[in-house]
N, C-alpha and C positions, 0 to 999 in steps of 0.2 A: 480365523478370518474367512468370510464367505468368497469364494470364486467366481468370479464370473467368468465366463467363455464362453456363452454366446452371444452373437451379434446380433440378433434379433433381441435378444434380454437388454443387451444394451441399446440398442436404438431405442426400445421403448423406454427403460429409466431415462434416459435424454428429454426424449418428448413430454413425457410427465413432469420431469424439473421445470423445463421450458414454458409448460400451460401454469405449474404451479409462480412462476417466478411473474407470471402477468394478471395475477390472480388479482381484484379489488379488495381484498380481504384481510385485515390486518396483519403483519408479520409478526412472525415472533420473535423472542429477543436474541434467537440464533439469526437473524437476520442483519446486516452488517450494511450502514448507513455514512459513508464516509463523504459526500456531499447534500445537497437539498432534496425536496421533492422529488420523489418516481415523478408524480407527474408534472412536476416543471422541466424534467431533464429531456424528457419525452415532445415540448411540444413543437418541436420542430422536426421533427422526425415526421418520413413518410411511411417509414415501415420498422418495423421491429426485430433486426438480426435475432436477436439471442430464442424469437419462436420460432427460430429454423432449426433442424439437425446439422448436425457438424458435418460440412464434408472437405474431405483431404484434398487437401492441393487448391483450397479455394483463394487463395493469395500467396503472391511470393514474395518475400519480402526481402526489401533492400538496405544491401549491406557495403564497406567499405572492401577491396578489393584484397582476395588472398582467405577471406571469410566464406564462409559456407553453412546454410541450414538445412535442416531435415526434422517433419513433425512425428517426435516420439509417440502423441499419437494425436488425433483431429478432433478429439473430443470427448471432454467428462465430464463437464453441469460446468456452475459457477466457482473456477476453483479462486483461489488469492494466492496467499504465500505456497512457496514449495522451497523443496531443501533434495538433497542430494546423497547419500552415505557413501562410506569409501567403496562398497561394494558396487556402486551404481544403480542401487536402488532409489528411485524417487517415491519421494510420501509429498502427496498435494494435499493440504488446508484446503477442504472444502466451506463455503459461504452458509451453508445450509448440511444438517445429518442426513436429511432424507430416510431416518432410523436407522441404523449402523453404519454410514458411510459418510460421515464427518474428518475423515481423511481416508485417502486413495492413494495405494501403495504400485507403482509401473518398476515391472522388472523385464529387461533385453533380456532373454536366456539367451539368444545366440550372435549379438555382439552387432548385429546392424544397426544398433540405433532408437532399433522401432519398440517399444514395450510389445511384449509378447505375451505377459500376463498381468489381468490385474486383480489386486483383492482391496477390501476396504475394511473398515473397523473406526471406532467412534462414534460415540451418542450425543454430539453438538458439535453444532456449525460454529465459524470462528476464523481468524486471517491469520496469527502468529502461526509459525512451526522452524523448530532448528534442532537441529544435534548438537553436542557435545558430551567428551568425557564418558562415553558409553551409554548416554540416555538420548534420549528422542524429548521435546519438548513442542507442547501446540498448547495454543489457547482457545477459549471460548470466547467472548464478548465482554464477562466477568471473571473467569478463572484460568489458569495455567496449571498443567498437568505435567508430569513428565511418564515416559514410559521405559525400564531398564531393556536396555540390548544384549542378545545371549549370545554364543561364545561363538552362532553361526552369523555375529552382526543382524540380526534381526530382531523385531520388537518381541521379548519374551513372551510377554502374555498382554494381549491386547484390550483383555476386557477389563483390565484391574490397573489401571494407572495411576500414579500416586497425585494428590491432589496439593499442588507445593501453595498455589494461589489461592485467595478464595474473595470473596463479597466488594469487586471493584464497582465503580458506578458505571452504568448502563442504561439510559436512559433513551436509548432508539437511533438518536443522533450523533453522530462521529464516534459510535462505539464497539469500533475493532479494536482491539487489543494487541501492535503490533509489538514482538521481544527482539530484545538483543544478547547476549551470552558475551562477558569479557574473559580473560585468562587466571581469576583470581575469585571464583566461586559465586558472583554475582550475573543475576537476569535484570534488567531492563523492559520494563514494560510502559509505553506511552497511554493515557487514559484521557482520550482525548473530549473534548464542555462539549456537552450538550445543548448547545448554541450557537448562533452564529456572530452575533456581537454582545452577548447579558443583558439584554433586555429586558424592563417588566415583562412585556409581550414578546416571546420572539418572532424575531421575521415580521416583524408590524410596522407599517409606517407613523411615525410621531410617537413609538414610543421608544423613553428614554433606557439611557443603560443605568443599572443599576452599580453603585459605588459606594462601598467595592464591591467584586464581584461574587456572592458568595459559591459559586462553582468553583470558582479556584480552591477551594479547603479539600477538596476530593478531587477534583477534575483539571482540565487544562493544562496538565505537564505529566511528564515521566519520574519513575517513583522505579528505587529499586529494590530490590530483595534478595536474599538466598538462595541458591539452586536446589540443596538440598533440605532443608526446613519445609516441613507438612502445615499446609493450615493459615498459611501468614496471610496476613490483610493490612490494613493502612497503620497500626498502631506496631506492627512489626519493619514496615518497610522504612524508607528514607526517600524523603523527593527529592529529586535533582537538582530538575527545575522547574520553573514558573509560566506563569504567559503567554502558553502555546492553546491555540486555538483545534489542530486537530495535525496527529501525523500517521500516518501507515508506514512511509519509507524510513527504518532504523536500520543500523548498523553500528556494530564495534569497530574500529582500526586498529589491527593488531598490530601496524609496525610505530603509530603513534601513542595507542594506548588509548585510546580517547572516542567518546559516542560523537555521532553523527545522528543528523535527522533532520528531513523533507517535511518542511510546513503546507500547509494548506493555507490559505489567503482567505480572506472571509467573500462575503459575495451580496452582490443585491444596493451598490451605492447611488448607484441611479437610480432604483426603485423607491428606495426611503429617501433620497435627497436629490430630488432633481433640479434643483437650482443650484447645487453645487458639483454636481456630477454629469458628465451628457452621458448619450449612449457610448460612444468612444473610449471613453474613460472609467467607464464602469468594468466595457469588457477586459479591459488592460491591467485595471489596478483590481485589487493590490498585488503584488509581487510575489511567486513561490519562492519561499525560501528555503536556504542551505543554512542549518546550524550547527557549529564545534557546541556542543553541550557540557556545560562545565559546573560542577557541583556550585549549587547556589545562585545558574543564569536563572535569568528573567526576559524574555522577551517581548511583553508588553500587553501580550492580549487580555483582556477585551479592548482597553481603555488605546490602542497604537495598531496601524499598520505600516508596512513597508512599501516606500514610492517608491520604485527601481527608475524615473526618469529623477526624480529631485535628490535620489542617492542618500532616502533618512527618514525613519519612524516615522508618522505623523499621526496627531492626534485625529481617534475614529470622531466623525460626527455627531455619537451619540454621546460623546464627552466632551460635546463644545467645538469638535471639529470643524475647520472649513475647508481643508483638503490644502493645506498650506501651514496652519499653524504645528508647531511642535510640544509645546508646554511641558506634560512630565515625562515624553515620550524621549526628549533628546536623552535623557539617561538608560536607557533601558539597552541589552546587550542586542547588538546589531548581528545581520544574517553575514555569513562568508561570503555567500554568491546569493543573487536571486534571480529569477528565471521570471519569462511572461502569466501573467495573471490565468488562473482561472485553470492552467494544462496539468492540476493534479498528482503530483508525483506520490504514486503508491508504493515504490520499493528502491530502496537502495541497499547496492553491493561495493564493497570495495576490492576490485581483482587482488587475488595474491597466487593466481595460477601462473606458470612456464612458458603457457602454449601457446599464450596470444604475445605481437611483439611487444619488445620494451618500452615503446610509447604507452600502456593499457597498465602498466605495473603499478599496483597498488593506486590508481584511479578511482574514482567511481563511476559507478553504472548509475540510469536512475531510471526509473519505468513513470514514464508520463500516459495514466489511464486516459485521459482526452476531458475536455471542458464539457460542459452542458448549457454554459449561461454566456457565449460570449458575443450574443447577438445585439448588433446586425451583421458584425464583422459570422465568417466563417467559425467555426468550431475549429478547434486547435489541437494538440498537443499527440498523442497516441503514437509515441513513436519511445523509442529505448536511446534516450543520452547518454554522453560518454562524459568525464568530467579530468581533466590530465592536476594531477597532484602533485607537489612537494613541500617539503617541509609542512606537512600538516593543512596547506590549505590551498585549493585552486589556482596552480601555474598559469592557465589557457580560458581560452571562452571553452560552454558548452561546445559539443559537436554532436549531429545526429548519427548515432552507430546502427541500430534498425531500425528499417520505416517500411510505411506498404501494411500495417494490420487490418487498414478499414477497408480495402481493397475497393477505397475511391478518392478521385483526385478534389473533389470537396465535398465536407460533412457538413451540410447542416444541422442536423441532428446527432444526438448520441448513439440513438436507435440504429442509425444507417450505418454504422461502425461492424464491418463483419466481425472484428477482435479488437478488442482493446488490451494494451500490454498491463499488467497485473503484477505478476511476482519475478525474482530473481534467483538465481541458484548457479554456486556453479559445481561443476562436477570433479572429478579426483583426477580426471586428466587435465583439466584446466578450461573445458568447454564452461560456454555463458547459457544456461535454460532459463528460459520465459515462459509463462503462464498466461492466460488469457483467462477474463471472467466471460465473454461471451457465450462464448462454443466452451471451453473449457481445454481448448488446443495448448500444447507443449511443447515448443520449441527447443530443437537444443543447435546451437551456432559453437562453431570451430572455425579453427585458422588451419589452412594449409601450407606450410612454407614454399616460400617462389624455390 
């Protein structure tokens, strides 16, 4: 693993990602595309965070009371997912390799908090990363690796990771590849359509969706696999489910048994249908949703979205919708909970830590990265939800657990977002870490008892 320790080496890797990440130049397929356009997400933006360097203490963020944060550290590129090992070692999923630093490994040696050192290793950028069972697991865009951990808990040999996943579809659009790990030898990987409603044309006004869809035969749902089997691809896996248009936030429930998973809402209904949609209602609908994932769901997409005022699928416009009709949609498996349109949720955790009180136990967290399209109304969401659980499914409304990342009291743009919240992790004491793709900042939040 190469070391970095100096500050100067790193200020400048920063700066470099930073000019690289606004570059006009096409990305490449380590690039990770979970909403529309760079440049539609941008045009309302005055200025551009993420071509700033990170600095410490640039926001403080608020929290429910007896809670406490400290940034393990203020900046490491575009990270996504991170994970945590019993050791307290953090490994952050970076967005991009940058040549060997497609994950970034933060170690405390001396117990404050702060990562004291960092090393990196990996040759492709990617959003998944988890442990279990003595392996380390990240993905690419297309593939899923694992890496064996040695007897000091750390990744044995970094350069030679076994290659468990291989040839997903990646087509530029919604193609992070987010996992989940259950208790019975199986990964979970979401592969989410390269589209935003199946289009002949996408993103075209007047043109129609195509029916059926044929992205859904590779694409638009979670498909799962082996942990330990080399090599698998679609003809070894199993699909879950169905219908899902794009997700980032997965998770197992270990005391249910059962996957979870944050939808993305499609976008743009006012733009292709403006006689049936105004501005108000485009930026509102459709609804993020919460799904219990159950072998064999379907949830609707392309042909169905989810109204959270009318409380029920409806048929998209591009299948004869009027924003009222239901037709094949009334059958299709309905979300648990759904949240306001457009606010993104890219990570869910379900606490099973000690430290926070018994209100947080076995809940979910859910990391709402922030809208880009919810104009005229304000930009929304960039804040860390709380979700209170039983019996398998949402006791309570949402509540906001952290907020304060964009370090302004309104965004119009995505751009003006100092951080946006990203990934989830928690630690072996029980604390909650967040990630930011902005600056690439790492939180970690504790409870202090009264």
């Amino acid at each position: 693993m190469k070391k970095i320790f100096s500050y100067g080496f790193a200020l400048s890797l920063l700066l470099t990602i930073a000019i690289a990440c606004t570059n006009d130049t096409p990305k490449t397929s380590n690039t990770n595309k979970d909403t529309a356009a760079v440049v539609e997400s941008k045009k309302d933006s005055t200025v551009d965070e993420s071509e700033k360097p990170p600095v410490s203490g640039d926001v403080q963020l608020k929290l429910p009371g007896g809670f406490t944060s400290i940034e393990v550290t203020a900046g490491v590129g575009p990270a996504r997912h991170l994970v945590v090992n019993s050791n307290g070692d953090i490994y952050v999923k970076m967005a991009d390799a940058n040549g060997n630093k497609g994950i970034i490994v933060l170690r405390d040696k001396d117990g404050d908090g702060i990562a004291d050192e960092t090393s990196t290793f990996g040759k492709y950028g990617g959003t998944g990363i988890g442990i279990k069972d003595g392996y380390l697991y990240a993905s690419s865009n297309s593939e899923v690796f694992r890496y064996k951990l040695n007897a000091n808990n750390q990744v044995a040999d970094p350069n030679k990771p076994e290659k468990i996943i291989t040839g997903l579809v990646d087509r530029n659009q919604h193609n992070s590849k987010s996992i989940a790990l259950d208790d019975a030898g199986n990964i979970y990987v979401n592969i989410g359509a390269p589209s935003n409603a199946c289009q002949v044309q996408d993103r075209t006004k007047g043109s129609p969706g195509r029916d059926p869809c044929p992205i859904l035969e590779t694409a638009g749902g979670i498909w799962q696999f082996k942990v330990d089997k080399l090599n698998q691809s679609y003809p070894e896996g199993a699909r879950c489910c169905t219908g899902i248009r794009n997700i980032v936030g997965l998770d197992w429930n270990r005391q249910e048994k059962q996957l979870y998973a944050m939808q993305h809402g499609r976008d743009q209904l006012h733009d292709f249908f403006p006689d049936l949609y105004d501005e108000k209602q485009s930026a509102e609908l459709p609804a993020e949703e919460m799904l219990l994932v159950k072998k064999g769901s379907n949830f609707g997409w392309p042909y169905c979205y989810y109204d959270e005022f009318q409380n029920k699928k409806i048929l998209n416009p591009e299948y004869g919708g009027d924003g009222k009709k239901q037709g094949r949609c009334a059958g299709v498996d309905q979300p648990i909970m759904a949240f306001p349109g457009h606010w993104a949720p890219n990570a869910l955790l379900f606490y099973t830590g000690n430290q926070f009180p018994e209100h947080y136990r076995n809940g979910a967290f859910i990391c709402f990265h922030g809208s880009w399209n919810r104009s005229p109304e304000n930009q929304a969401g960039y804040f860390v939800a709380f979700v209170p659980f039983k019996n398998g499914k949402p006791s309570g409304k949402y509540e906001v657990f952290a907020d304060g990342f964009t370090g302004r009291a309104e965004v119009k743009g995505p751009g003006q977002a100092k951080h946006r919240p990203m990934g989830l992790a928690m630690g072996p004491d029980g604390a909650l870490y967040v990630s930011d793709d902005v600056k690439g900042t790492i939180w970690k939040i504790a409870y202090r008892r009264q």
